[in-house]
N, C-alpha and C positions, 0 to 999 in steps of 0.2 A: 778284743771285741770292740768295735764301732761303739762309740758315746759321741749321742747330739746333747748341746745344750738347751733346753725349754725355756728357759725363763732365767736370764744371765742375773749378777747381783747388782745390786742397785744403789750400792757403796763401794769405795776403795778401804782394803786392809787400812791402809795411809789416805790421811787427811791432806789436805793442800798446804796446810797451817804446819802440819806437824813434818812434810816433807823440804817444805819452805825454812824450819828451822834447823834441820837436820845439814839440810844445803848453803847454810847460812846466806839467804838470799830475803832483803828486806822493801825487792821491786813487786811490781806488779807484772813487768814486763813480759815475762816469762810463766805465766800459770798455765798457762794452754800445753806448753810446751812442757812442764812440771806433771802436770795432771796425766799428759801422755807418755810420760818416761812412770808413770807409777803404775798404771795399766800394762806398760809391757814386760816389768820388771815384774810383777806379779803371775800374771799371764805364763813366764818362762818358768818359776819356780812352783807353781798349780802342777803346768804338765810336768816337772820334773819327778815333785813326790808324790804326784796324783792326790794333792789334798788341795780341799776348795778351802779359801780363806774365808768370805764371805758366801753366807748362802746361794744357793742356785740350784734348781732344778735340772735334774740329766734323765735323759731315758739311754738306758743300754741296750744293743740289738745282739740279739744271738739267733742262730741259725734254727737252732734245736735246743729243746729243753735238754741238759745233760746227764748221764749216765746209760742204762743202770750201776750199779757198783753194790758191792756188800759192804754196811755199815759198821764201824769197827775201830775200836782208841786199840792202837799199836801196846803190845805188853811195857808197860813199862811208863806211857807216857799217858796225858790226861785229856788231851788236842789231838786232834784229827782233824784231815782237808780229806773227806768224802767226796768221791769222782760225778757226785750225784747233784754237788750242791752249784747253784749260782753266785759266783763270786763279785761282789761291784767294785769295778775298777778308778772310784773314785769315791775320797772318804773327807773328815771323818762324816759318814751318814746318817742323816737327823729321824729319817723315816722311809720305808716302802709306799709310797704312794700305790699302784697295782702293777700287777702281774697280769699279761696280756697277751694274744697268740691267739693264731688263725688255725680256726679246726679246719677238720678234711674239706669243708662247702666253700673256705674260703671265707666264714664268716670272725670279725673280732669277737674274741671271747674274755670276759675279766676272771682270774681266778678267785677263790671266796677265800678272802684271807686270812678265815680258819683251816685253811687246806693247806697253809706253810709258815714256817716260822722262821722266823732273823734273827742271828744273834748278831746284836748290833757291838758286843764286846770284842769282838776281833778283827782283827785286819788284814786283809779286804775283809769285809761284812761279809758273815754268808749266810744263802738261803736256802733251804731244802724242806721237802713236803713234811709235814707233820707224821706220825707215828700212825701206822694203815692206810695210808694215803701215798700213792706218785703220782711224778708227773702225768699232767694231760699228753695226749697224740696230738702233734699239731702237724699243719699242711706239710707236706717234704719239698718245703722251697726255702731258699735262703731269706734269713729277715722274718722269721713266720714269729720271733718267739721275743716281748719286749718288756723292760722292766723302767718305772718311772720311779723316781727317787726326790729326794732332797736330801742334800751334803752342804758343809758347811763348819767352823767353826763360832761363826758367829753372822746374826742377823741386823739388820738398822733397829731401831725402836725410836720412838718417838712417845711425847708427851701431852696430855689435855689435864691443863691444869682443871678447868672447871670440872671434869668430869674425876678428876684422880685418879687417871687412868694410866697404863702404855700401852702401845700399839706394836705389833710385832710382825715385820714379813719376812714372808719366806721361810716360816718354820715350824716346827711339829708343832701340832693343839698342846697347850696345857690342860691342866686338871687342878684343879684345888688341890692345895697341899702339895704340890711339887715344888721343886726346890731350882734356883736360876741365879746366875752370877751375871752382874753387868761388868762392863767396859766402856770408855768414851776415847776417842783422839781428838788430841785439838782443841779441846775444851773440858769441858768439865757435866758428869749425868747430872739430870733432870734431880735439882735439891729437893728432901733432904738425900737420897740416895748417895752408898759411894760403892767404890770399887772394892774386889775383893774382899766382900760382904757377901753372905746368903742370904735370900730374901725368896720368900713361900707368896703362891699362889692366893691369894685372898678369894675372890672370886673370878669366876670366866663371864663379862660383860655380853661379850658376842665373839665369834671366832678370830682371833689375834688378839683380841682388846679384853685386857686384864687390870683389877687391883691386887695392890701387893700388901704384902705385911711381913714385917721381920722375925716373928715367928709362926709354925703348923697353927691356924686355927687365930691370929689375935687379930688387932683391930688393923682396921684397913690404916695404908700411911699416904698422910695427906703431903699432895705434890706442891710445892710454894714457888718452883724453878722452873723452867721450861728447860734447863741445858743450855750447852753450846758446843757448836761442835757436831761430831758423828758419833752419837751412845748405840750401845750394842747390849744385844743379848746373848750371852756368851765370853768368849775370851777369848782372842789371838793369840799364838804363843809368841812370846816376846823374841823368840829366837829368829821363826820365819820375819817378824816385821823388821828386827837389824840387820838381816841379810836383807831385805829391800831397801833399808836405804844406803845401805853399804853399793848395791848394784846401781841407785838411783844414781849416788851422785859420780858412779864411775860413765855412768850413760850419758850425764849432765857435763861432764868436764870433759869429756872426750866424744866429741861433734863427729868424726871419721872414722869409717873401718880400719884404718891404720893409727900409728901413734908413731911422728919422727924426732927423733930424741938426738939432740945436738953433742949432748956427751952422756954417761952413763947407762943402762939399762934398765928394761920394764921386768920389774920383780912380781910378780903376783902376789896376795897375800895368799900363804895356806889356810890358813882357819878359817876364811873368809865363806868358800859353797860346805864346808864342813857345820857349818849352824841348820845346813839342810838336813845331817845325814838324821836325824831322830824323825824326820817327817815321812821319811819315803817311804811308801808303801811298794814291797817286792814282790815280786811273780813268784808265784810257787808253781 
């Protein structure tokens, strides 16, 4: 199924700082040229496991809303992939933005997103009408039937210290009392804040812009740090980001589509696209 991106992410998985050390590379010379070997080496492995590293908005097109089909967990097992449901081809998914499709006039219609439900615990995510509810009729043209998302494993954040804040794009609204893990590359999160900590929802300032607190319900925690670096909301798995710079610096050392080797031979490593295989998300 066709996926446009909407709104591409506005960070790298990899930091310049943390690709630079990776590279062992202590010039200036080369960051352009750094910055765009981390863009493509990312870029390659997105499309491979269909998972977005950094946030970004996608809209999915399908032709026709899918099925019908009869509802039904096979004897024995507790998962089912109903012929009914829409499946997104790119994960892990933070939120259904809407559901959308050209009735018989040719007019855009949004579905009422009581009318379908996501189970966002599975991979691909899927979606299907609620319980007495199916799909709408949409025009019988190609392209009638579209869904807008955010996917992502982690978004930028940023810090106001006067205000005590964080700032979050590109990601589902919180709520008071939910629960959020950061991450930083290259630096170090907005003190006192650390990594691989849970830290709760204090209050919702305005849409993106939150205080936090270490535990459900206590006192707000005041910011003293701005950071350094690229802090996140979320977590990259450490798996995807060492297979980047594992690809980075075979990009950076090797300028040509060929490699001419005066004596011995080019060994690949095995283990090396093998740190993908936990990411990829397969066709059913």
């Amino acid at each position: 199924m066709p996926l446009q991106i909407l709104t591409p992410p506005t960070a790298e998985p990899l930091s310049l700082s943390e690709a630079k050390l990776h590279l062992r590379v202590d010039i200036s010379d080369d960051d352009t040229l750094i910055g765009a070997l981390v863009a493509a080496a990312r870029d390659y492995a997105e499309g491979l496991t269909r998972k977005q590293m950094v946030a970004a908005r996608w809209k999915q097109v399908l032709d026709s809303f899918p099925g019908p089909s009869l509802m039904g967990v096979p004897y024995g097992r507790t998962f089912s992939l109903p012929g009914h449901a829409i499946y997104l081809e790119r994960g892990p998914v933070q939120q259904v933005v809407s559901i959308q499709y050209l009735d018989m006039g040719g007019n855009v219609q949004t579905m009422p997103a009581t009318d379908y439900t996501v189970d966002y615990s599975s991979d691909p995510v899927r979606i299907t009408p609620v319980f007495g509810k199916i799909w709408p009729i949409p025009l019988p043209q190609i392209g009638a039937v579209w869904v807008t998302f955010d996917a992502g494993f982690a978004a930028p954040m940023t810090a106001d210290l006067a205000g005590g804040t964080v700032s979050v794009q590109g990601w589902k609204a919180l709520a008071v009392g939910d629960a959020l893990r950061l991450s930083n590359g290259g630096g170090a999160l907005p003190a006192p804040l650390q990594p691989n900590t849970d830290y709760f929802v204090r209050s919702v300032v305005s849409p993106g812009v939150y205080t936090l607190a270490t535990v459900p319900g206590g006192a707000a925690i005041a910011l003293t740090g701005a950071g350094t670096g690229q802090s996140f909301v979320g977590v990259i798995p450490e798996g995807l980001k060492a297979w980047l710079k594992i690809r980075l610096a075979a990009l950076y050392e090797n300028r040509e589509e060929v490699a001419i080797m005066n004596r011995g031979k080019i060994e690949p490593l095995p283990y090396v696209d093998r740190l993908l295989d936990n990411y990829i998300t397969h066709e059913f």
